[in-house]
N, C-alpha and C positions, 0 to 999 in steps of 0.2 A: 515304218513299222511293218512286219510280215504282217502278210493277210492269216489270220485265222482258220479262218472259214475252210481257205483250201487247205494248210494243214491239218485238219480236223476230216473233212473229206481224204485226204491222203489216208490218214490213220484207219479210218473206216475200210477203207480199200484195200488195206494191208492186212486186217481183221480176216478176209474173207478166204487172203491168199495162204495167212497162218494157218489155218484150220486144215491146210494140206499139208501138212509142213512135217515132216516122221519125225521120229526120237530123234531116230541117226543124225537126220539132217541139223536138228539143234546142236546134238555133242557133236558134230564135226564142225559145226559152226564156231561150235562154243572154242572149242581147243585150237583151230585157226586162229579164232580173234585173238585169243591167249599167245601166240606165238608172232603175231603180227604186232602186239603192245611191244613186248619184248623189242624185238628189230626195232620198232621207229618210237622205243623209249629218248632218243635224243628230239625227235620233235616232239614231243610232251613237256620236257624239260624246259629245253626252248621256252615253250609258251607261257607252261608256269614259272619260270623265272619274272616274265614281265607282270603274272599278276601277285605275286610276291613283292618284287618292285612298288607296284602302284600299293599295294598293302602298305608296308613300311613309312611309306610316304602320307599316308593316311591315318597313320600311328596306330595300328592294326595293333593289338594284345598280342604279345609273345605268343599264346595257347591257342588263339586262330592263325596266326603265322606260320603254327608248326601245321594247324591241322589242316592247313591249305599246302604247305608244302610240297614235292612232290621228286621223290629221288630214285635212283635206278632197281634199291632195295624195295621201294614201296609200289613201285609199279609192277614187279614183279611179283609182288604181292596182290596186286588185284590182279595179275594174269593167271597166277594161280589158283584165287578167288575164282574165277572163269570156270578152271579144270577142275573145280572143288565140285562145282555145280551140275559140268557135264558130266562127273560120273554118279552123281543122286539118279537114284529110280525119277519118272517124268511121271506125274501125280495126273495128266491129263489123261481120261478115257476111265481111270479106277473108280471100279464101283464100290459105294462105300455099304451097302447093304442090297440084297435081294430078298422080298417074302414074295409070296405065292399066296393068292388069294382064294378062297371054296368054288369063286368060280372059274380059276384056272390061269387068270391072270397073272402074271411075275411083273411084278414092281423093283426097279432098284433108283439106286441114287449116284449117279455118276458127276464127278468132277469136270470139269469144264474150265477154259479161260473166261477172264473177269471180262476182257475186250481191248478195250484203249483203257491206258494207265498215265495219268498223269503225273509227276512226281515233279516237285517244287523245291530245291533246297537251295542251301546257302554257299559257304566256303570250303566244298570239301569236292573237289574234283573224283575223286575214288570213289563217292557215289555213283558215280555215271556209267560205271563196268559195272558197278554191283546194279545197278537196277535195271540195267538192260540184260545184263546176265540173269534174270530171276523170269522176267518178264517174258524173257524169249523163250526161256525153258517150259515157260509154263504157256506158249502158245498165246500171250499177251504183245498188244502193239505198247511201245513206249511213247510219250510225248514230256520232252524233260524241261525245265527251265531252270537254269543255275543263276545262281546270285553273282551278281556284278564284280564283287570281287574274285570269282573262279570261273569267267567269264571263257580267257583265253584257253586252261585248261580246259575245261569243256568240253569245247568247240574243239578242238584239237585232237580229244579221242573218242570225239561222236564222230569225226572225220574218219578216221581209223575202223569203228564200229560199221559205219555204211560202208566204206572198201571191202570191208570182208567180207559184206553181205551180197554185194553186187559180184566180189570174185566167185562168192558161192550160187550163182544166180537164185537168190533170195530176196524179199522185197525189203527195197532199203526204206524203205518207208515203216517199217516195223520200228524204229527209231529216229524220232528227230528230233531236234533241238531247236526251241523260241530264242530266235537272235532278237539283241534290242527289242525286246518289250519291256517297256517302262510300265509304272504301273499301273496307268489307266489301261494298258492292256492287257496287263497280267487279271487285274478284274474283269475285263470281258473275257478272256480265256475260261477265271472260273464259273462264268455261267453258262456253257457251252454243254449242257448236260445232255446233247442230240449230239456231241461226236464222241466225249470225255464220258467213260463209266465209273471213274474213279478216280480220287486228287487224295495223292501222299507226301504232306508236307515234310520235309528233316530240315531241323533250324533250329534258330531260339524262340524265346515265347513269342515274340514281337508277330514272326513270321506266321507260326501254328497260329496261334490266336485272329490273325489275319481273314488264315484259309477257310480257319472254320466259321466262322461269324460271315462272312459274305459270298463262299462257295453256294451255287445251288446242284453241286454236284457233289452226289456222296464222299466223304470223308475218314478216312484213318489216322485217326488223330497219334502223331509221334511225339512225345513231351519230353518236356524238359527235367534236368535229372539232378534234383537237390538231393542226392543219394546221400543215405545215413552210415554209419557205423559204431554199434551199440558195446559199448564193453562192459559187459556185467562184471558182479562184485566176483564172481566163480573164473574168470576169466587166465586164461595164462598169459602174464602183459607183456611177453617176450613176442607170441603170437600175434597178440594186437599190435603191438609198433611194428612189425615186420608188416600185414596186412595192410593195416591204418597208411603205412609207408609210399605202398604200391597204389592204394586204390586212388592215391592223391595226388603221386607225383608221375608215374609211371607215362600216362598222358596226360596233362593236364585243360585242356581244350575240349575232351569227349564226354557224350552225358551220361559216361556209367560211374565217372570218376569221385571220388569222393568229394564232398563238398561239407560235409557238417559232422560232426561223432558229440557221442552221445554217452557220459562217463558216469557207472556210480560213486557217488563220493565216497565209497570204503577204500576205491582203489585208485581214486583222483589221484593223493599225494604221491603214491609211487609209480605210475602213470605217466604224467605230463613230464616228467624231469626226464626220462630218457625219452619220450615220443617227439619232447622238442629238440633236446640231443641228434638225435636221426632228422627230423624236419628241417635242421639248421643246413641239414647238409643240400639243401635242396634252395635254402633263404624263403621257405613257408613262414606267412605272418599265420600266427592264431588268435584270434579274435575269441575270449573267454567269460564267461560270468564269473563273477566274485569269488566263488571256491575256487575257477582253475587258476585265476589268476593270482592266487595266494601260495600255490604249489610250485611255480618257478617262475623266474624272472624272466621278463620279455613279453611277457603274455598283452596284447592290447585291450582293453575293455570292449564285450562285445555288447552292440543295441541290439533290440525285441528284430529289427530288419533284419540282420545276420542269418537267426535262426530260418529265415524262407528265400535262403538268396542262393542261384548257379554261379559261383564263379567266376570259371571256367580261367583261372587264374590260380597264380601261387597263395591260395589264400584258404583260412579252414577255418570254421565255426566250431566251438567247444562248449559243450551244457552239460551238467552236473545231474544227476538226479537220484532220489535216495531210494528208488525199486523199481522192477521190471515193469510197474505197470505205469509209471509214470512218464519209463521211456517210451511204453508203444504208445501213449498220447501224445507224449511230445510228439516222434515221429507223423505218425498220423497224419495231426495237425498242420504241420509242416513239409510233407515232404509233397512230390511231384508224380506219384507211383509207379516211378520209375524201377529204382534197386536200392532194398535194404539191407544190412548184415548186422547179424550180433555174433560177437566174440565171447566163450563160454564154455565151460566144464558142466552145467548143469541141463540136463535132459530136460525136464522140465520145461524151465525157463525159454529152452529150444523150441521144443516143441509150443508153447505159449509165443512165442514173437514167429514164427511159420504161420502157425493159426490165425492170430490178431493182426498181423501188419499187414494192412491194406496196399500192394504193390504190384506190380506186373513180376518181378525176381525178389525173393527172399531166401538169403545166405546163412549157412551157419558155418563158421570160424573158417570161410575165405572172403577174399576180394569181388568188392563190386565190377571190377574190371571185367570179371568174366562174362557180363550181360553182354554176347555179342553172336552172332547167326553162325560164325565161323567156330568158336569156341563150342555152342552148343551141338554142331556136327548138322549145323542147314548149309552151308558152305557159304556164301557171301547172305547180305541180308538186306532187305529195303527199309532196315529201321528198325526203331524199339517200339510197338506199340503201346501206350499207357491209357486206351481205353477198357473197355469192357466190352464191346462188342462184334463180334466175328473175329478178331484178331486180339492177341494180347503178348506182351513181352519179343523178344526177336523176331521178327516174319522172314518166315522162310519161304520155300515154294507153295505149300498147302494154304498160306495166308491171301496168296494172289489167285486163287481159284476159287471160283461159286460151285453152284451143283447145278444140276437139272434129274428131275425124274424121268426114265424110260420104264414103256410098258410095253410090255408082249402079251400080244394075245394070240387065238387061232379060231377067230369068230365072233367074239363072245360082244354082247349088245347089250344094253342097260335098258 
């Protein structure tokens, strides 16, 4: 097993040499790396091929197969991801306020890197440019550990990441990767709270729930995303089944995706008959209470389990309800606060599920798909946050910076 310790001391060392590190030197970094993925996209491929291989063989879900995946279009996509990021203003050194105090003193509050960033995910290699591309911009060391299954990826364009950084003589050490840590080591990693400033888990519950419950290193909790989709009786249901369509099938492995919708029964009957029409085309099972499943054929009977379950599969939960207020309960109740939407013609009603639905994203008549760093103009992203504190919904570059207060004086003694 690696030694911790010195990779944690590495990161620390690398902390010191970031801190001199200019804008330029990031974006020229950043747009390097971005052109270096590109060129040695065939050893990426390569490597994810075998862990696709070992997936399959392990009878991996179609919707993490894709989302482990990894093809010439999609690399190119986290290399642009890269350049999305090198041209964001660098939130490092901005001051967020200045007062002047009677006795002359100027106070401001300047942004600052978090330090060493840990980041823990699972089967999605395209995190690894996105967190190192956030990380670096904002003058942050990386320490990543990927999931067994996206192992090879990985390691393959962490490889790539430290080339560039050494072509750039920048410290490669600003990124490294936990080879083979099983997970009596991954729990001594998270208690490492004298090298590690920060642990961001991307996974499923299994994972997060993990981090958080045994890390003694502060945590930004990324949840999992039983995202809803509300069709009130106001609704246009041409728009809902196109919406409803995408936010489910469009990816089906990611956690903005839709998992559950939420129908009033004025508009159940003409509804389900064409949303499963369009769903067929995709072989979506809907899992139904008693009304939907009276409204057309095919419908499976759903259990009280359904309503609180991710997918992350061809599969959709359907619940009837006779008013707005019984949907923002359901919801509520159930969801992951992650990303909700209600589909609807009535302001109102809008503005009442905005107000009441307790979420990191709340939609009105689009797709949950949109919850995403690139979509909202952060350019890549380290995740959904679904806490409440310091960070919430996409994290962008301002999510991975603290503050510090600077003061100016010319004398002045207390």
């Amino acid at each position: 097993m690696m030694d911790l310790k010195s990779i944690g001391s590495a990161a620390k060392e690398a902390v010191s040499k970031m801190n001199r590190v200019s804008s330029k030197q990031k974006n020229d970094l950043l747009y390097a790396l971005a052109r270096l993925l590109e060129k040695e996209s065939k050893a990426i491929i390569k490597a994810n091929a075998i862990d696709i291989e070992n997936g399959k063989k392990n009878n991996m879900p179609d919707g993490l197969i894709d989302r482990l995946l990894l093809t010439d279009e999609r690399i190119k996509g986290m290399a642009d991801g890269l350049r999305e990021v090198a041209a964001l203003d660098d939130p490092i050194g901005a001051m967020e306020s200045v007062t002047v105090r009677p006795n002359g003193l100027k106070i401001g509050k300047m942004a600052v890197p978090m330090g060493v960033v840990g980041i823990i995910y699972e089967a999605r290699p395209n995190v690894t440019t996105d967190a190192f591309g956030l990380c670096f911009k904002t003058g942050n060391v990386c320490i990543l550990r990927s999931g067994s299954d996206a192992k090879y990826s990985a390691e393959a364009i962490v490889d790539i990441i430290r080339k560039a950084l050494k072509e750039a003589s920048l410290p490669e050490d600003a990124c490294q990767i936990l080879k083979d840590v099983d997970h009596e080591g991954l729990q001594k990693f998270m208690q490492m709270k004298e090298y590690v400033d920060l642990l961001i888990p991307r996974g499923g519950a299994g994972l997060i729930r993990n981090v958080v419950e045994n890390s003694k290193i502060p945590v930004i909790e990324t949840g999992t995303g039983n995202c809803h989709v509300y069709v009130d009786e106001s609704a246009d249901l041409d728009m809902a089944v196109d919406i409803i369509f995408n936010a489910k099938t469009q990816r089906i492995g990611v956690c903005n995706a839709c998992e559950s919708i939420v129908v009033h029964e004025k508009v159940a009957g003409k509804l389900m008959p064409a949303l499963k029409k369009r769903l067929d085309e995709k072989n979506v099972e809907i899992r139904g209470d008693e009304i939907i499943q009276k409204t057309t054929d095919g419908i499976v009977p759903a259990t009280v389990d359904d309503w609180g379950t991710e997918y992350l599969d061809y599969i959709l939960s359907a619940k009837t309800v006779s008013s707005i207020d019984e949907a923002i309960d359901h919801i509520n109740r159930y969801n992951t606060g992650h990303s909700e939407a209600i589909i609807t013609s009535d302001y109102n009603n809008a503005m009442r599920f905005l107000n009441e639905i307790d979420a990191a994203c709340v939609y009105v008549n689009a797709s949950t798909r949109f919850t995403d760093g690139n979509e909202f103009g952060f350019g890549a992203e380290i995740g959904i946050s679904t806490q409440k504190l310091h960070a919430r919904g996409p994290m962008g570059l301002k999510a991975l910076t603290t503050t510090k207060y600077v003061i100016m004086g010319n004398g002045q003694i207390r």
